[in-house]
Steps between C-alpha positions, in 0.01 A plus 500: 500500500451361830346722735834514757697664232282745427503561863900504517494719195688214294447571110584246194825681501697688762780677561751278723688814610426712766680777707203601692201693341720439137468235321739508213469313151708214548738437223586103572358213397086443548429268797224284441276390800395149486277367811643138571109458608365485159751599238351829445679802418395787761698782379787601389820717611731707375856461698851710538735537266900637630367838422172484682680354767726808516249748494308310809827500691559880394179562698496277748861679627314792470223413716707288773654919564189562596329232659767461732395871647202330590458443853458127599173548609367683216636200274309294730157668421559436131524144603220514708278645239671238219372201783132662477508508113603105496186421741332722238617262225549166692263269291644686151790436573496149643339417226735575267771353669343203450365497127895644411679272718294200564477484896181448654249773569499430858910568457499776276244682772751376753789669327347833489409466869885474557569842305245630750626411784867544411381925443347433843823422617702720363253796599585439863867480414536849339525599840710233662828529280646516804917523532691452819708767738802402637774588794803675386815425658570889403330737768300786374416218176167368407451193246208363313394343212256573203367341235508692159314373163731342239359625154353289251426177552432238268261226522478192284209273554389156422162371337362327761437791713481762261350739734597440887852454475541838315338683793646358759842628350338855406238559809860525718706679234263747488415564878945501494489783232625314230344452133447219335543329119303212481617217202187218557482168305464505139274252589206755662544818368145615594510472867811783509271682321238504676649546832690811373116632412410441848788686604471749242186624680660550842788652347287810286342499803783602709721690287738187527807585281523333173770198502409392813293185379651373153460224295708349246325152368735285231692249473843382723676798283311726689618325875878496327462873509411539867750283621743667333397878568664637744270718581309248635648471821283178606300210280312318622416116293256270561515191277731230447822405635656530141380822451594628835876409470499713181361781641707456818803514320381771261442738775792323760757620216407877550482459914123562487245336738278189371175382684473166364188253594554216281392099459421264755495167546272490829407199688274376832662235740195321621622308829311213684363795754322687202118619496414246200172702366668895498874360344225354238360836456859733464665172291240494256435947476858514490587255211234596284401870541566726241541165282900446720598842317559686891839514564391364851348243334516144709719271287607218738320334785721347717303265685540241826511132407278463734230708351593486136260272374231653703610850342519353165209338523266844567724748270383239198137523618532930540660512148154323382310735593711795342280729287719611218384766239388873405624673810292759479229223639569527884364140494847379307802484738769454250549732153713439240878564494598801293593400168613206296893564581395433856291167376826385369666529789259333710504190227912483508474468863248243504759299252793550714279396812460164314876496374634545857333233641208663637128323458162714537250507738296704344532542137538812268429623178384726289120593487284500168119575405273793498598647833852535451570585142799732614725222548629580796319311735675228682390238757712537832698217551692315835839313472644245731880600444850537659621839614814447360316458101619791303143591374418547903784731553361689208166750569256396252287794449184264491250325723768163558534432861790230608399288779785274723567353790705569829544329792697763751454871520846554490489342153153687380658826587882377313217420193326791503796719461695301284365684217654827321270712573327666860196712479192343713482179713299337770428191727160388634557378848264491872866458647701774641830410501467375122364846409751699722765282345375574124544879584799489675885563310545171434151463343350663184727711275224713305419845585146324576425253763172405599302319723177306438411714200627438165781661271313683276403862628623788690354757769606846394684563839713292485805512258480286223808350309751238482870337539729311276364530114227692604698784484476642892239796459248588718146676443229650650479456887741558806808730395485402125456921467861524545601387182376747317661778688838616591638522826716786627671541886511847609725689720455798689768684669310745704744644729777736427796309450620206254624186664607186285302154535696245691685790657762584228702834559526705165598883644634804296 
């Protein structure tokens, strides 16, 4: 067994379900962990049946009673402390993200970074859940506002960040009092598992009460359950925008709240003005990291005509000098996607590409030989196509990138959101009023908009999310906190008689 699971105390078989320090049996169906890397099994993982899924949320009610006694700050300090353990267990864990998953090691490193510095951030906010105090029009009245936790929240996560996206839902439910019931992918059982070790430590530590952190891995039956508890006040689903309509309407049908961060379809306007040498850098990181499978992915370039060619031109000489295999090997910049289902997918679009009327610049295909006997590595591939081609207004979850050409901004900008979807977006420009336009109302419609970086990537204070069929959540940064509490005005009457708001009479 490979020295990082040792480390992150991952066996040949493990318990997938966790309220805290227990770990119970499991009574659904073994998961099997295959690394898309090399084929190899890792481990394996026992999952949730209805009944185990009971008993978690049994205890997890329990422990949200008293949890929620907690002072802010004192849920803060568990956070703190569960921010040192991940710095404890950085390399561990990145590693494993990235034998499970597929990512590069440089990535999976990266996405433990974020789960540090999202606890960061939510350490300084268990003392800023700040409400507002307002005039009465009553004399003798005080009001305010407060922010209360909701309960249980539910998070369902996606396999290509089968760590980071998980904490930055559960680093602010915790600081806000609530508990949490995790459902990860099917697809990487053994990262849940591991970070509910980590936390595991902190917890014993701490006397945290048990049903705070849970996990619940299976399969969608599992996520049918959360949406449709209702006591599970909030879910929050990252993954696609099929999935997220069923889980919107699952918990939309019982008045509950959904956090949904779903696909995107994310694209750069390069414009005559743009830095030639850095939109080469974000085009090419952002179409072909994590092998296309971020959901801020960079699918479409939508390029000047007056610079197309020369764009085209160095994207096909970058893509040559792409070093694709074992990710683990920090010299390789692209890993394999995550299993054959999503090889498929990247051949059917590649097919439709061809039957729309597209033409390649750079070609795909499957890779064979010694280095990639899992299958499931894939040569990144560039498109010339039409923004209108119903493969383009699909997201492919692959390394495809579209390229086409523009010839006003007003049209870029009409292309670039003439797509269903509105999570991350950008335009490389030295002009000001082309940028300032691009951010402006009648610019971008995603819930990103950037400026001389690319699409893929977020800082963690800022909050992260989308529009349109990206479901309209928001993560991490700014006032994303509020989401997963409950706000409630106040009024004092401190004087010693009663009078009515807008100055009705009611006397006996």
């Amino acid at each position: 067994m490979k020295d990082f699971l040792k480390e992150l105390q991952i066996e040949q078989t493990n318990s997938g379900v966790s309220t805290g320090s227990n770990w119970l049996a499991g009574n659904g169906e073994n998961l099997v962990s295959s690394s898309p890397v090399d084929s190899q099994v890792i481990a394996t993982a026992t999952s949730a049946s209805k009944e185990d899924y009971e008993k978690v949320m049994q205890i997890a009610s329990e422990g949200f009673k008293a949890w929620r006694q907690w002072t802010a700050p004192a849920r803060g300090e568990v956070v703190r402390q569960f921010g040192e353990e991940l710095r404890k267990h950085k390399e561990a864990l990145g590693k494993l993200v990235s034998y499970e998953m597929g990512k590069s090691l440089q990535e999976g490193y990266g996405e433990v970074q974020e789960m540090i510095d999202i606890c960061d951030f939510a350490v300084g906010l268990s003392r800023q859940l700040h409400g507002l105090t307002m005039h009465s029009e009553r004399p003798n009245h005080r009001m305010y506002e407060q922010w209360h936790p909701l309960g249980i929240v539910g998070i369902i996560s996606a396999f290509n960040f089968p760590v980071a996206v998980w904490c930055w839902n559960t680093a602010l439910a915790w600081v806000a009092g609530d508990v949490c019931v995790w459902k990860p992918s099917e697809k990487v059982p053994l990262c849940s598992i591991a970070c509910q070790k980590i936390a595991q430590r902190v917890f014993e530590r701490n006397n945290v009460p048990e049903g705070v952190s849970c996990i619940v891995n299976g399969d969608y039956k599992i996520g049918e359950l959360l949406s449709h508890d209702k006591r599970v006040p909030l879910v929050s689903a990252t993954g696609s925008t099929r999935m997220g309509k069923l889980v919107g309407a699952a918990v939309g049908s019982r008045l509950g709240r959904s956090l949904l961060e779903l696909g995107g379809n994310n694209a750069i306007i390069i414009t005559e003005n743009a830095d030639i040498d850095s939109t080469l850098i974000g085009a090419v990181f952002g179409a072909v990291g994590t092998c296309g499978q971020r959901c801020t992915s960079t699918r479409r370039l939508i390029i000047h005509e007056s610079v197309y060619d020369q764009v085209k031109d160095n994207l096909k000489k970058a893509y040559g000098q792409l070093r694709i295999g074992d990710p683990l090997d920090e010299k390789n910049h692209v890993g394999p996607l995550i299993d054959k289902d999503s090889v498929n997918q990247y051949l059917n679009s590649i097919a439709a590409i061809e039957e729309q009327g597209g033409s390649f610049v750079v070609e795909g295909g499957v890779l064979e030989g010694e280095p990639f006997q899992s299958g499931c590595y894939v040569k990144p591939c560039i498109a010339e196509v039409k923004n209108e081609f119903p493969i383009v207004q699909h997201e492919t979850f692959a390394p495809i990138l579209y390229i086409m050409k523009y010839k006003t901004l007003d049209e870029a900008i009409a292309m670039q959101n003439d797509v269903p979807q509105g999570l991350s977006s950008a335009i490389m420009t030295t002009n000001m009023r082309e940028m300032e336009k691009f951010l402006s109302a009648s610019g971008s419609d995603c819930g990103i908009a950037n400026v001389n970086i690319g699409t893929s990537g977020a800082e963690i204070g800022g909050a992260f999310g989308g529009e349109k069929e990206t479901g309209g959540g928001r993560e991490s940064g700014s006032d994303a906190w509020k989401a997963y509490m409950r706000r409630q005005t106040n009024t004092i009457n401190y004087g010693t008689e009663l009078p009515l708001a807008q100055g009705i009479q009611f006397d006996f």
